[in-house]
C-alpha positions, 0 to 999 in steps of 0.5 A, spaced: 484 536 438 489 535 444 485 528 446 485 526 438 492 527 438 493 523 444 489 517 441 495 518 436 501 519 441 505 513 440 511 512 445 518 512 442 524 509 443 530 514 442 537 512 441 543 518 442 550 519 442 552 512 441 546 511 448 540 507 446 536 504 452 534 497 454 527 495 456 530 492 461 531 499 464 525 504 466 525 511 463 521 516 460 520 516 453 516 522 452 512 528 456 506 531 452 503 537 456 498 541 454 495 548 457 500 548 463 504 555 464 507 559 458 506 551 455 501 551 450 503 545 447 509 541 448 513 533 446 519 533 450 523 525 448 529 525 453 534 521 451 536 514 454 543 518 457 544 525 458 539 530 457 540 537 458 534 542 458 536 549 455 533 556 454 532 564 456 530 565 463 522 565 464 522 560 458 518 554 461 523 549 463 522 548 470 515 547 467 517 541 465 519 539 471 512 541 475 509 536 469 514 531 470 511 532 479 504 532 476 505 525 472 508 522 479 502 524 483 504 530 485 500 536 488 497 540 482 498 547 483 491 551 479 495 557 478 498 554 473 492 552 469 492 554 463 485 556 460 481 550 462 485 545 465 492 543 464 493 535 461 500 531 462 501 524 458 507 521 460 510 514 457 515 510 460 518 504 458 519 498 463 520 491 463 514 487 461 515 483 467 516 488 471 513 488 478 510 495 477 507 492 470 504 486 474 501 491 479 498 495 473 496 488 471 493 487 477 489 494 478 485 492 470 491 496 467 496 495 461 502 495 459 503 494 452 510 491 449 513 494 455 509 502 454 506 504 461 502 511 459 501 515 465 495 521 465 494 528 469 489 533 468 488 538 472 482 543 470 482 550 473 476 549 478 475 542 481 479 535 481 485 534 478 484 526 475 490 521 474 490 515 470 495 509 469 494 504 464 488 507 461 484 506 467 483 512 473 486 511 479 487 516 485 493 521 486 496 517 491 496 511 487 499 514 483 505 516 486 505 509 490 506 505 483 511 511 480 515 514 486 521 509 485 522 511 478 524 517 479 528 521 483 528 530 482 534 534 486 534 542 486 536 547 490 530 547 494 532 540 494 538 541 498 534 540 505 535 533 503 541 533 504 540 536 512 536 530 513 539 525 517 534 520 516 535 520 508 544 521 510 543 514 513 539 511 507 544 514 502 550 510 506 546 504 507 545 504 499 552 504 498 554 499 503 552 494 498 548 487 498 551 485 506 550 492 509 543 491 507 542 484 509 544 485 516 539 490 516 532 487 514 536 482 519 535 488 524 528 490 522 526 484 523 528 483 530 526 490 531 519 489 529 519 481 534 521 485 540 517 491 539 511 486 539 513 481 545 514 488 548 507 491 547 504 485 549 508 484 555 507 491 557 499 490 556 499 483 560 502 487 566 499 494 566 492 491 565 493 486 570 487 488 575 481 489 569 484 481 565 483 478 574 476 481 574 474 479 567 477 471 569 472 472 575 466 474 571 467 469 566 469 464 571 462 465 574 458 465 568 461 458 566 460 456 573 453 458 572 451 455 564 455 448 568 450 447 574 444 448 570 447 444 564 443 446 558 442 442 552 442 444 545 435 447 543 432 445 550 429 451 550 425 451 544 423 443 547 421 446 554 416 451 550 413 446 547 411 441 552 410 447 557 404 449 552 402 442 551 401 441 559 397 447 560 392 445 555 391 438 556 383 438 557 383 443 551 387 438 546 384 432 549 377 435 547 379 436 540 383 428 539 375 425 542 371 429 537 375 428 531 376 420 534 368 420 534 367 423 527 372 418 524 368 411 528 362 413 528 361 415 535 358 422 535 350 419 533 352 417 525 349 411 522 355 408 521 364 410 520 368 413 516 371 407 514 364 404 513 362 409 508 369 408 504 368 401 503 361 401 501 363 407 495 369 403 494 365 396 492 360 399 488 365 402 484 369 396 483 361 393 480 362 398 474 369 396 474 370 392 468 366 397 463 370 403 466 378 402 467 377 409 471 372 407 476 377 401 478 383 406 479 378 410 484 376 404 487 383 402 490 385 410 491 378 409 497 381 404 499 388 407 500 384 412 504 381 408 508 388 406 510 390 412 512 384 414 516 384 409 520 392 410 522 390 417 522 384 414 528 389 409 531 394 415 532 388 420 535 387 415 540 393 413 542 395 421 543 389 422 547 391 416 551 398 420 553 394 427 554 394 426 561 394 432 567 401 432 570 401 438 575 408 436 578 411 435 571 409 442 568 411 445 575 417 443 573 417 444 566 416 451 567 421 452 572 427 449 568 425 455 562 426 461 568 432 458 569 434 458 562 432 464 560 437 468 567 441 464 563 439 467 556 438 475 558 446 475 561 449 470 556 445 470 549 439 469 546 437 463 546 440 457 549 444 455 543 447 462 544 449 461 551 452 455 549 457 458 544 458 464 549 461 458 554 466 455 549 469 462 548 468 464 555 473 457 556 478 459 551 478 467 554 479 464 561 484 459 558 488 465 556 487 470 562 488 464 567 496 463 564 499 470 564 502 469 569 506 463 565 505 468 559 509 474 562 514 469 564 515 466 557 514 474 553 521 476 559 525 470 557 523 472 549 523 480 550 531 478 553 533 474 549 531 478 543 535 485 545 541 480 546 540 478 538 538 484 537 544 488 540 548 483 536 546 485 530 546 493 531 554 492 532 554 488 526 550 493 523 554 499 525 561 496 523 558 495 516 556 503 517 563 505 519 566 501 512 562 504 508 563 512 510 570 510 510 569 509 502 563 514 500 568 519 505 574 517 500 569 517 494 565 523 495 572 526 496 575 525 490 569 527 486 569 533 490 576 534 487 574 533 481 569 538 481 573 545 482 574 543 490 581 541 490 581 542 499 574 540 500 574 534 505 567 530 505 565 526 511 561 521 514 559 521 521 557 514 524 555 515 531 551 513 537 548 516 543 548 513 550 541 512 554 540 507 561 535 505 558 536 503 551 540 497 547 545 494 550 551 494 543 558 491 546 559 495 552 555 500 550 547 502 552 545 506 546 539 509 543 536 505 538 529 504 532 527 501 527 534 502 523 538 501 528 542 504 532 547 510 528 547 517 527 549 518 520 551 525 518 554 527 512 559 533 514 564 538 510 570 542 509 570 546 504 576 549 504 583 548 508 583 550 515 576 549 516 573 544 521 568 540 518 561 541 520 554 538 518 552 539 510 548 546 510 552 549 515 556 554 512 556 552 505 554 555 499 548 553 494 553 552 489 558 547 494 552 544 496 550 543 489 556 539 488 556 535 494 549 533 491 552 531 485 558 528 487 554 523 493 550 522 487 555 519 482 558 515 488 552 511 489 549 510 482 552 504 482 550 501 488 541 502 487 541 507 481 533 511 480 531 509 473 531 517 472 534 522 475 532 529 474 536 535 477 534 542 476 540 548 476 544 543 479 550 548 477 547 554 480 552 559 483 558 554 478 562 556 473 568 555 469 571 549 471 568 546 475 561 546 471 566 542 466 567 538 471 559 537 472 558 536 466 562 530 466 560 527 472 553 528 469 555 525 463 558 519 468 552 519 472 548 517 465 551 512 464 547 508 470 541 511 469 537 516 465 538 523 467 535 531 465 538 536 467 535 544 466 540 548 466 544 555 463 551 553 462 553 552 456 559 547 459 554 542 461 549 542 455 555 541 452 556 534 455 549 531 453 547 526 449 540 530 447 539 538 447 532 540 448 531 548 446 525 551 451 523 557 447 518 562 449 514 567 443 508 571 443 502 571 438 498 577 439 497 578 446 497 570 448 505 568 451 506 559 449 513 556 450 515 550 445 520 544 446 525 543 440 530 538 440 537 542 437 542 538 433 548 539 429 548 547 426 542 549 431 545 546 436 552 550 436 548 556 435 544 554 443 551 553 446 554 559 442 548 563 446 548 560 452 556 563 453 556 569 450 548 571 449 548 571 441 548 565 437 551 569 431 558 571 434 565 567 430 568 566 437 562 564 440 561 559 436 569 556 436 568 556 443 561 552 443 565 547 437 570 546 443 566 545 448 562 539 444 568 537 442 570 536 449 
């Protein structure tokens, strides 16, 4: 069965054309994918280097692709469900030490020796459910932990490319370690003064409700003060106002119980009298029975206690006096309180505590005026710092779209675009009110104070414009690839994926492509689906996508293709038979290449 096979999967380490990965650099290791599409059942293990994805039109190889999105936590699509539900298995090599093993680690996962496994299933009604290192973890999870580990570019993909937020982040990239130290510089600068700036304005609009609530708690401090209430006072009031208003009740009662204890109620004699006689008779008996001695002392240990009890009873009687003047006050001392209690707390410990907070409040409203002082003073001094740090920033900027113009360029030329010119665009923008950079007001955000727009000329005479405008998918291809290359050095993604990245290219330039795919490689993993046979050419690995029938049912199977077969892949991709003498010479040329 699929999950007894799964139970079995174990990760392998491939090693191509002279290529062979390194634990310390992530990549995908292995897909198995089951019940997606035309894919009934498929392995597909990508090199570490270049690996092209080849076969008919329709055969499944952008299925691969839609897997690959599943695994990093993208949206299912249930029209692809085959049969029940569609299952993706991915293992991806990663160091064990790694940040993102760590915080598998942390949510109950495992990576064992740098293995990270990573599932989807998606049934064909209902919820799809992800995993990652064997535990269950929602989608959006998911992508969070592995949407840094790979990166995929198509022709749908080419908005990206118009995009002048990801053209800015793209240079930035390529700038290299100073260009990304003055922006983190920038960004904090930027998120400090954002924050006095909120606070100030916050202060100033709510002016009006912050003096009105420094009244009321003026006033209820002013309040608690003249009364000066004591912890747990109320409870003690309460106490000896039931106290005072039943004093003849309580005396009563201490005279009755006095009088049973002494006698005094028409008895023959005391309690204590009684006690002392039992206990002598029993000290009589004593010397036959140890027990009745130990008896006889315990009478007298209680004769002891009641007479305290009966000195007590006494002594309290005597305090129990009526006091009209004393209750009067009493009771009007707890209606005080109790105001107090029904606008600032319950009981009055409460309303102790509400003025300790109410004094620090008060504390902090009473010095806005010294605080908006303070918040001005920082506010200006921040845009000061913060100007400072832009210019530096976009004199940076500037240096590296000189460098990425001139790179780009070159590979442009490369790629069969000989008259294409690429360039990098930094600008700014006036505004009155914004950021003050030199001599200049300019717009400004969170990343700076650049527009960063990526244009092109794509043949002589042409005035270059905004990528997208006026070039064909083909050229945008090319541009894709060749920025691509540019910046693999400086922050490379462990595994790029393109999808017909050559479409609308031919001849030399696909050449050209397939060996600055192969360069790219050199970086970073790459998979590239494609059907021209100058690119597959130029991989480390070759998988063959295939599509067959079994009666009625259409699957499509994933082979590697080496040796024999794989001359007779490229000699069907150049000339639609894999059989023909001069398309196989041409196929032993092109690998020779």
């Amino acid at each position: 069965s699929w999950s007894d096979s799964w139970q079995s999967f174990t990760c392998r380490w491939m090693v191509g054309d002279g290529h062979r990965g390194t634990s310390s650099s992530p990549m995908i290791d292995q897909i198995s994918i089951s019940g997606l599409g035309v894919i009934e059942q498929a392995t597909i293990a990508p090199g570490p280097g270049f690996t092209a994805l080849t076969g008919e039109t329709g055969a499944g190889k952008t299925l691969v692709l839609s897997a690959l999105s599943l695994l990093m936590g993208g949206k299912p699509a249930p029209s692809l469900v085959r049969g029940e539900r569609a299952r993706i298995d991915g293992c991806w090599r990663i160091a064990q030490d790694s940040a993102l093993a760590q915080r598998v680690t942390e949510l109950g996962g495992t990576v064992e020796e740098g293995e990270l496994l990573v599932g989807r299933t998606v049934p064909k009604d209902g919820r799809s459910r992800a995993t990652i290192g064997g535990i269950p973890i929602p989608a959006a999870t998911l992508a969070e932990l592995t949407g840094d580990l790979l990166a995929v570019h198509g022709q749908a993909d080419q908005f990206r490319l118009r995009r002048t937020s990801s053209q800015r982040a793209q240079l930035d990239s390529f700038g290299g370690d100073e260009l990304g130290r003055t922006l983190a510089e920038y960004r904090e600068g930027y998120q400090r003064l954002r924050q006095v700036e909120e606070e100030l304005q916050t202060r100033r609009g709510e002016a009006r409700t912050r003096a009105a609530e420094a009244d009321y708690l003026r006033f209820g401090l002013e309040e608690v003060a003249s009364l000066d209430p004591q912890p747990g006072e109320d409870r003690a009031l309460a106490e000896e106002d039931e106290r005072l208003g039943n004093v003849d009740a309580l005396s009563a009662a201490c005279e009755t119980a006095h009088s049973a204890l002494s006698g005094d109620d028409g008895g023959s004699e005391d309690v204590l009298a009684r006690i002392a006689g039992a206990a002598r008779a029993l000290d009589q008996a004593a010397t036959h029975d140890r027990v009745l001695g130990e008896l006889a002392t315990r009478l007298r240990e209680a004769a002891v206690g009641v007479a305290e009890v009966s000195s007590d009873i006494a002594g309290h009687a005597a305090s129990l006096e009526l006091d009209p003047q004393r209750l009067g006050w009493v009771q009007e001392r707890r209606a005080s309180l109790n105001r107090l209690c029904r606008k600032y707390g319950d009981s009055v410990d409460d309303v102790l505590e509400w003025a300790r907070d109410a004094a620090v409040r008060l504390a902090d409203l009473d010095d806005d005026d010294s605080r908006i002082e303070q918040l001005s003073l920082e506010g200006q001094s921040l845009r000061t710092e913060l100007g400072e740090a832009a210019g530096r920033l976009s004199k940076l900027r500037r240096a590296a779209a000189e460098d990425l113009s001139a790179v780009v360029s070159a590979e442009l030329t490369a790629l069969a675009m000989p008259d294409a010119r690429f360039n990098v665009d930094v600008t700014s923008r006036e505004d009155a009110s914004g950021l003050l950079v030199g001599d200049r007001t300019v717009v400004w955000g969170p990343d700076g104070v650049d527009d960063v727009v990526f244009q092109l000329a794509p043949h002589r005479g042409a005035e270059p414009a905004p990528i997208g405008q006026g070039a064909s998918g083909g050229e945008l291809s090319r541009v894709m690839l060749a920025i691509e290359v540019a910046c693999a050095g400086s922050a490379p993604v462990p595994t790029m994926v393109f999808d017909e990245v050559d479409a609308g290219v031919g001849g030399k330039a696909a050449v050209e492509i397939g060996r600055r795919l192969s360069r790219l490689a050199a970086h970073t993993q790459v998979i590239v689906v494609t059907h021209l046979p100058q690119v597959a050419a130029f991989a480390q690995t070759q998988l063959l996508v295939t599509k067959g029938s079994a009666g009625l049912v259409t699957a499509a199977s994933v082979t590697e293709v080496t040796g024999d077969d794989r001359r007779r892949e490229i000699a069907r991709m150049l000339a639609g038979q894999d059989d023909s003498a001069h398309a196989l010479a041409h196929a032993d040329e092109l690998l020779a290449l």
